[in-house]
C-alpha positions as CSV (number, residue, x, y, z in Angstrom):
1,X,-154.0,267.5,-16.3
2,X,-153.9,266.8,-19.8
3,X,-156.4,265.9,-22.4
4,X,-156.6,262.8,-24.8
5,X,-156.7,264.1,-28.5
6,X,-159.9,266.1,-29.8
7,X,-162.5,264.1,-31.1
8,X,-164.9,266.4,-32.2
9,X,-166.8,265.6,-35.1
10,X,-166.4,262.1,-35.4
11,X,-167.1,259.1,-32.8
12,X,-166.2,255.1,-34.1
13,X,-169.6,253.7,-34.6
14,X,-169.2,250.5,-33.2
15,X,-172.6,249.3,-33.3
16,X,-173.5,248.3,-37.0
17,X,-170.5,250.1,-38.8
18,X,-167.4,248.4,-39.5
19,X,-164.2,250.1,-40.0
20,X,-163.1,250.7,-43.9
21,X,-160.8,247.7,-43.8
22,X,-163.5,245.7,-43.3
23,X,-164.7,245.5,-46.7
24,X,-161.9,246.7,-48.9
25,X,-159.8,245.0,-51.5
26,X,-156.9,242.8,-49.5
27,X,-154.2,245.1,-49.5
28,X,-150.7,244.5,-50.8
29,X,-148.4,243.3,-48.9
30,X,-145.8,245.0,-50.8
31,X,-144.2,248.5,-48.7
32,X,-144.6,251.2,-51.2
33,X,-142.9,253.2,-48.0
34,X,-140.6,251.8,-45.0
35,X,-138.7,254.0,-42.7
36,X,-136.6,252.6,-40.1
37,X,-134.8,254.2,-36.9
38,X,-135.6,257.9,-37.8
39,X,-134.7,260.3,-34.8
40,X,-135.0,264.2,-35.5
41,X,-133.8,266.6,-33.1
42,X,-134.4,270.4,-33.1
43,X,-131.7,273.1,-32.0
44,X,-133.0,275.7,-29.5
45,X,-132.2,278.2,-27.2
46,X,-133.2,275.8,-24.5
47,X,-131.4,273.0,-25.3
48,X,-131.9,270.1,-28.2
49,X,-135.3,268.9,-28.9
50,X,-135.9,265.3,-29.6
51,X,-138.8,265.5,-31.7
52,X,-138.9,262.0,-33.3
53,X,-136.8,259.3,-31.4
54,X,-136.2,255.9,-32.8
55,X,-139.2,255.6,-35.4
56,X,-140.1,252.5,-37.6
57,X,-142.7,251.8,-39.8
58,X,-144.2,250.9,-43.4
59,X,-146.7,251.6,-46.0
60,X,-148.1,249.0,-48.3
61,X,-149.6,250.0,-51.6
62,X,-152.9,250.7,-51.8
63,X,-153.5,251.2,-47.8
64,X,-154.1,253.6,-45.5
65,X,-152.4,254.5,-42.3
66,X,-153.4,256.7,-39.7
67,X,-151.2,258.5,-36.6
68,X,-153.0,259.2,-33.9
69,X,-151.3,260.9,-30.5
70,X,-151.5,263.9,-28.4
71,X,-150.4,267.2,-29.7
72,X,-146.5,267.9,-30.1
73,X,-146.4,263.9,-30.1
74,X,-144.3,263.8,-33.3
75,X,-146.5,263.0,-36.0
76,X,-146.0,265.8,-38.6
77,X,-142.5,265.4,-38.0
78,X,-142.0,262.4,-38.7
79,X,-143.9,262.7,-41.7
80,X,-142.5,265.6,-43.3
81,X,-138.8,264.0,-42.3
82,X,-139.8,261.6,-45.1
83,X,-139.2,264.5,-47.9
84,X,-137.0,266.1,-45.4
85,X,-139.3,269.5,-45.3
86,X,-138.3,270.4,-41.6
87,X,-136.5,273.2,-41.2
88,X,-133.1,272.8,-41.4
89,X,-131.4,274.3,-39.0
90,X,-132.7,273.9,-36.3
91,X,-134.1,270.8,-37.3
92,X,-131.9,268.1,-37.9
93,X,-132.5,264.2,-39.2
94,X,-129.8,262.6,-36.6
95,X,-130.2,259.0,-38.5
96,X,-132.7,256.6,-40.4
97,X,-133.7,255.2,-43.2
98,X,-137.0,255.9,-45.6
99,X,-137.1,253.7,-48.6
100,X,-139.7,254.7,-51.4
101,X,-139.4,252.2,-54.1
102,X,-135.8,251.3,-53.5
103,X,-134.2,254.7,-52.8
104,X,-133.7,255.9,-49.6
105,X,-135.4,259.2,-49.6
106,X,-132.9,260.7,-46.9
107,X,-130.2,260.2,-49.1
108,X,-131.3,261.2,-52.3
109,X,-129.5,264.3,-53.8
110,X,-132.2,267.3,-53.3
111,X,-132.3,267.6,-57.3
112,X,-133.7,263.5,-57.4
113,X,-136.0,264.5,-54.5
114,X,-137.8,267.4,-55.7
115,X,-139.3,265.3,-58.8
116,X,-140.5,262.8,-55.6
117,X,-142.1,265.8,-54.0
118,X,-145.7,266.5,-55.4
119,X,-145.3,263.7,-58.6
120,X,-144.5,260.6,-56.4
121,X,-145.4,261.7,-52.5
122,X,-148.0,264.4,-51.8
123,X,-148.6,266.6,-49.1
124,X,-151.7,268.5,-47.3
125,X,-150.5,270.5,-45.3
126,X,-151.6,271.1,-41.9
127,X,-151.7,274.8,-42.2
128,X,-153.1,276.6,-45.9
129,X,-152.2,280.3,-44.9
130,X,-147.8,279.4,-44.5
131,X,-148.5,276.9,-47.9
132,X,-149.4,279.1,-50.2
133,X,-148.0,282.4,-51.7
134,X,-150.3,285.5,-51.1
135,X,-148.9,287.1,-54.0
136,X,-150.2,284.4,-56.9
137,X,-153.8,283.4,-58.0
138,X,-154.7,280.3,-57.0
139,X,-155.0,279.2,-60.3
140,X,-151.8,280.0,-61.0
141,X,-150.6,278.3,-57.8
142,X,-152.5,275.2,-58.4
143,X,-151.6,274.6,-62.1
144,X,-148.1,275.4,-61.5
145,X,-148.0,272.0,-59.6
146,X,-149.5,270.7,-62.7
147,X,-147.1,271.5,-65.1
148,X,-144.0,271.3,-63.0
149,X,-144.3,267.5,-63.5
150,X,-146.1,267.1,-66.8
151,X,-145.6,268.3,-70.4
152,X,-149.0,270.1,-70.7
153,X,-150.3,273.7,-72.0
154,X,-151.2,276.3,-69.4
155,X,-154.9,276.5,-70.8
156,X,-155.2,272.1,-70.4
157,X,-154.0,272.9,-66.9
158,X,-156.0,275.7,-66.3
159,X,-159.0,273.9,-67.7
160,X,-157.8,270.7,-64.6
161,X,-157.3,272.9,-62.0
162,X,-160.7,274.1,-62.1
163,X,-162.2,270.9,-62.4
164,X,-160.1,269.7,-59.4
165,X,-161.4,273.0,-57.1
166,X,-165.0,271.6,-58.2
167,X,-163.9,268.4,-57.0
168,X,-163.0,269.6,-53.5
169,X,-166.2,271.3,-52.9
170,X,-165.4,275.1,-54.1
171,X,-168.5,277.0,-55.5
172,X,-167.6,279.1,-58.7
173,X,-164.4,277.4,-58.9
174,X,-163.5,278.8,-62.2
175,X,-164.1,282.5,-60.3
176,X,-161.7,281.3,-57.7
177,X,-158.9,280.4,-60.0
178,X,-158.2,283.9,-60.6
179,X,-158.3,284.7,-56.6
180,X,-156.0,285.9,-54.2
181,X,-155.6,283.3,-50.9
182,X,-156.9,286.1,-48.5
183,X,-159.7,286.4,-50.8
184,X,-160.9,282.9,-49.8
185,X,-162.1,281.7,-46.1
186,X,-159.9,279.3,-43.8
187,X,-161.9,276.3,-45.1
188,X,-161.4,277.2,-48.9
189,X,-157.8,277.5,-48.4
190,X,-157.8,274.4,-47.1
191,X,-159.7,272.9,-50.2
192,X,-157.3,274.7,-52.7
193,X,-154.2,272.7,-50.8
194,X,-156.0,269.4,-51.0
195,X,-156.5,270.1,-54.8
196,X,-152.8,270.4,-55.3
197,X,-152.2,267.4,-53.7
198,X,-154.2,265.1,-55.4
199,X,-154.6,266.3,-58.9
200,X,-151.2,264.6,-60.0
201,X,-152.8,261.2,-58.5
202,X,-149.8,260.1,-56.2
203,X,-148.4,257.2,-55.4
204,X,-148.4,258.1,-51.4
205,X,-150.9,261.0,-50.2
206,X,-149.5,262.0,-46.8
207,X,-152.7,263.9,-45.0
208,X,-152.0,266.4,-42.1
209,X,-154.6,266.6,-40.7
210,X,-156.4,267.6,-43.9
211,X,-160.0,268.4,-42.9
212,X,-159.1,270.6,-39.9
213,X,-160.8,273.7,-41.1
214,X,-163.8,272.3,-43.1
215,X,-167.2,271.7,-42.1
216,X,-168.3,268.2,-41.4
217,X,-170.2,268.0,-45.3
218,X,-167.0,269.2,-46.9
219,X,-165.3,266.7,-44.7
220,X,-167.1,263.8,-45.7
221,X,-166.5,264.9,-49.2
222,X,-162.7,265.0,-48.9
223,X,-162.5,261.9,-47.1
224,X,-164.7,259.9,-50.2
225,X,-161.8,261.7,-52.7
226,X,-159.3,260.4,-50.9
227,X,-160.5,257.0,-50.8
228,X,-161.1,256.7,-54.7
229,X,-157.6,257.7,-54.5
230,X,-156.9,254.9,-52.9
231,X,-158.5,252.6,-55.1
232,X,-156.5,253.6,-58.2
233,X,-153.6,252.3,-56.0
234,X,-152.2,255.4,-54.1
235,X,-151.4,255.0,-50.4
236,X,-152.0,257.1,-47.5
237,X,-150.1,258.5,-44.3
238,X,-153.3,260.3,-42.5
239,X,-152.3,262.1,-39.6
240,X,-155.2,263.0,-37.2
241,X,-156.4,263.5,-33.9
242,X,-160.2,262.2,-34.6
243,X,-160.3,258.8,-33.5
244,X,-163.7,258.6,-35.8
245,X,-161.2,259.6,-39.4
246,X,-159.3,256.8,-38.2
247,X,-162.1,254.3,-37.6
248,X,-163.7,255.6,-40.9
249,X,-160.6,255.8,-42.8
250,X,-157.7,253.6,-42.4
251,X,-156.4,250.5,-42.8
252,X,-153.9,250.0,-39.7
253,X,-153.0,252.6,-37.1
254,X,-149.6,254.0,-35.2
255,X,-150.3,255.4,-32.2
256,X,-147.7,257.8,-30.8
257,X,-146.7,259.0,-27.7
258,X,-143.9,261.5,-27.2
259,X,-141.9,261.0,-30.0
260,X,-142.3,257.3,-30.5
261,X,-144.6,254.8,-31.9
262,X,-145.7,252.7,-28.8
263,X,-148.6,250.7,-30.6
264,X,-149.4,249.5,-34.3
265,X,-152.5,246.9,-35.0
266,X,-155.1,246.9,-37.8
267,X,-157.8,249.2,-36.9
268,X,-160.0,246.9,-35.9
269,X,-157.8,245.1,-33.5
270,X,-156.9,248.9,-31.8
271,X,-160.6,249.5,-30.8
272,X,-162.0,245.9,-30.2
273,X,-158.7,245.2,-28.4
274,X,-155.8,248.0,-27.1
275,X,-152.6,246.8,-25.9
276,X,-150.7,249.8,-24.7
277,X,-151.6,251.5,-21.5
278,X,-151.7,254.9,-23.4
279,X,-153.7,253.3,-25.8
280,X,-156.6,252.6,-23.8
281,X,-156.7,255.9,-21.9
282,X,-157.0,257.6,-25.2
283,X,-160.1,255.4,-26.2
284,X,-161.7,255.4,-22.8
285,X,-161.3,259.5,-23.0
286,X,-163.9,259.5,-26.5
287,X,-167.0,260.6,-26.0
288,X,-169.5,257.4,-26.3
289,X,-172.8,257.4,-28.5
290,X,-174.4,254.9,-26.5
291,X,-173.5,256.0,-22.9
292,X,-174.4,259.4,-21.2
293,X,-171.3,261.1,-19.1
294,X,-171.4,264.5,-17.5
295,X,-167.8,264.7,-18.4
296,X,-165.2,262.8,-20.8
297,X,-162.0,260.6,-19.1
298,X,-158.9,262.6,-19.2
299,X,-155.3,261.1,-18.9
300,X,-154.1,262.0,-15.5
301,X,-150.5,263.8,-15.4
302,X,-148.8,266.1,-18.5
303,X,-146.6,265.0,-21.4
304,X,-142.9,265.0,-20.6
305,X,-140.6,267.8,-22.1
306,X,-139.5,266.7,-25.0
307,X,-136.1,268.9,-23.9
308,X,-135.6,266.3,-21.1
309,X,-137.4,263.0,-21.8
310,X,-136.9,260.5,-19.2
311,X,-134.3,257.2,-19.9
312,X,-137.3,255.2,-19.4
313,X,-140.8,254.8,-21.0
314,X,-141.8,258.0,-21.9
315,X,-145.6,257.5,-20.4
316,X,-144.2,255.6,-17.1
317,X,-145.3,258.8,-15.2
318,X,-148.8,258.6,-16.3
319,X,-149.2,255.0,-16.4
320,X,-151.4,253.1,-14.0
321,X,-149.4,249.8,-14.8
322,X,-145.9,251.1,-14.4
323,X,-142.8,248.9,-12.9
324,X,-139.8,249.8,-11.9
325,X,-138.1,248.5,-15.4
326,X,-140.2,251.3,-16.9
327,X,-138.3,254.2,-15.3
328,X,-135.2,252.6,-16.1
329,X,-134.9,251.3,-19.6
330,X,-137.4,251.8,-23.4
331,X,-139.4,249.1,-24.2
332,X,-138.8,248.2,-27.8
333,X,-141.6,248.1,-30.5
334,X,-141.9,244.3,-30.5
335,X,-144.3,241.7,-32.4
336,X,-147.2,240.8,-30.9
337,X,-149.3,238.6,-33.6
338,X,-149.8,239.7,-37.4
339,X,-149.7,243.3,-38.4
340,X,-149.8,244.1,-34.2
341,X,-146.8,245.9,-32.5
342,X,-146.2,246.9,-28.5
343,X,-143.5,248.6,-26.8
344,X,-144.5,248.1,-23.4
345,X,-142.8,245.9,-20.8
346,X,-146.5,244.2,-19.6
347,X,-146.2,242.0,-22.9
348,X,-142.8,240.8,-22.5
349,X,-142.3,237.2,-23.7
């Protein structure tokens, strides 16, 4: 038996709060970010591994979007396929398309793409210890970001990044710009990648799981820098398993499921109303604030290999609304309404 995605220091607070989108500034309907058809497979000694199959969708400027799925789903894949950071081989980009103000990041020679990379599109990483070098200070490390794509003097820089590791919650920061990364805990490690990826003030912020390692304060602080972010006019790709970050947080939400995106809808929409079957087992496996359970819902069956997917819909084995079409044929992501996507045969018009 498998279970639905953590949700461990957040639940949606759907009693008085309303979601972030609620009350922000209309967002542009302008894509600062659309990818189309992206399928990324991985060599291994087992066999090819489809890791992202057939993926599709956009970011407007100024708005967050959250992933949400199971672990091993495909989310930080098909995120860091957009600056084309997967390892290569065994990772391959079999096809797609990811247009970031006109270019098609995917085809851009790696020279063009490297002044994208940390200038135009940030990333946190999901994982501080394999970002960054143990044999540099994190000063050094930090600024180098700095100066890479801006004409400014190591002691200006120096002077930014330690403003920037006070912004992110680090005590003594000016101390800890001259610190090894084993000298700091998980959590501060963690703070010190989140530093480097906002202090050139993006244009897109893609968030792996950013707040993985910090305590629920620092968490909270994070989370309120990268919404002033957002309301200079950078974007967000947030990737998480906390159904509360993405309540809190975002503006519209993919929800995948085995390498594909079966369900997209404003985040209001996704809680007050879930189309796909996969969908609602992951909300009805959240704990609830307002109703006592001696144990949470969990999604009956286990997540197909992603060395031998079926032909059909990849959660017909787990779904308690599957027909025989389902076994036999993928249900496209199709509209369903404004800003609301499906791909599941039950809405079939």
């Amino acid at each position: 038996m498998s279970h639905a995605p953590r949700n461990t220091n957040h639940a949606p607070r759907n009693t008085n709060h309303e979601p972030r989108n609620t009350n922000h500034v209309p967002v542009s309907k302008i894509p600062l970010l659309s990818v189309s058809n992206l399928t990324v497979v991985f060599d291994t000694d087992d066999g090819q591994l489809t890791a992202v199959d057939d993926v599709g969708f956009r970011i407007n400027k100024g708005e967050i979007v959250g992933v949400v799925g199971e672990s091993g789903c495909g989310k930080s894949v098909t995120a860091m396929s957009i600056l084309r950071l997967i390892p290569s081989p065994p990772g391959k980009i079999v096809s797609g398309v990811a247009q970031f103000e006109g270019e098609d990041l995917l085809k851009l020679p790696i020279s063009d793409l490297r002044s994208v990379r940390g200038n135009d599109i940030s990333v946190i990483f999901q994982e501080p210890m394999t970002a960054l070098s143990p044999l540099h200070r994190v000063g050094t490390q930090l600024i180098e970001t700095l100066r890479l794509h801006d004409s400014i003097s190591k002691e200006d820089a120096w002077q930014i990044g330690t403003e920037w590791l006070g912004k992110v919650g680090i005590p003594d920061a000016a101390e800890r710009m001259h610190a090894y990364p084993f000298e700091l805990s998980g959590g501060m490690r963690q703070r010190v990648m989140i530093a480097m990826a906002l202090i050139l003030k993006p244009k897109l912020l893609i968030a792996d799981e950013p707040t993985t390692a910090l305590d629920v304060t620092i968490q909270a602080q994070i989370m309120s820098l990268i919404q002033e972010m957002v309301d200079t006019d950078t974007s967000v790709l947030l990737i998480t398993h906390d159904m509360g970050v993405i309540w809190e947080m975002c503006d519209r939400v993919l929800v995948m499921y085995a390498s594909r995106i079966v369900e997209e809808a404003p985040v209001k929409e996704i809680f007050a109303n879930p189309l796909h079957p996969y969908t609602k087992a992951l909300l009805q496996s959240m704990p609830s604030l307002t109703e006592a359970t001696e144990r949470l819902n969990a999604i009956d069956g286990q997540v197909p290999s992603p060395l031998d997917y079926p032909c059909g819909c990849h959660f017909a084995d787990r779904c308690p609304s599957v027909m025989d079409r389902c076994r036999s044929a993928k249900p496209a992501l199709e509209d369903q309404g404004e800003d609301r996507k499906v791909a599941c045969f039950l809405y079939d018009k």
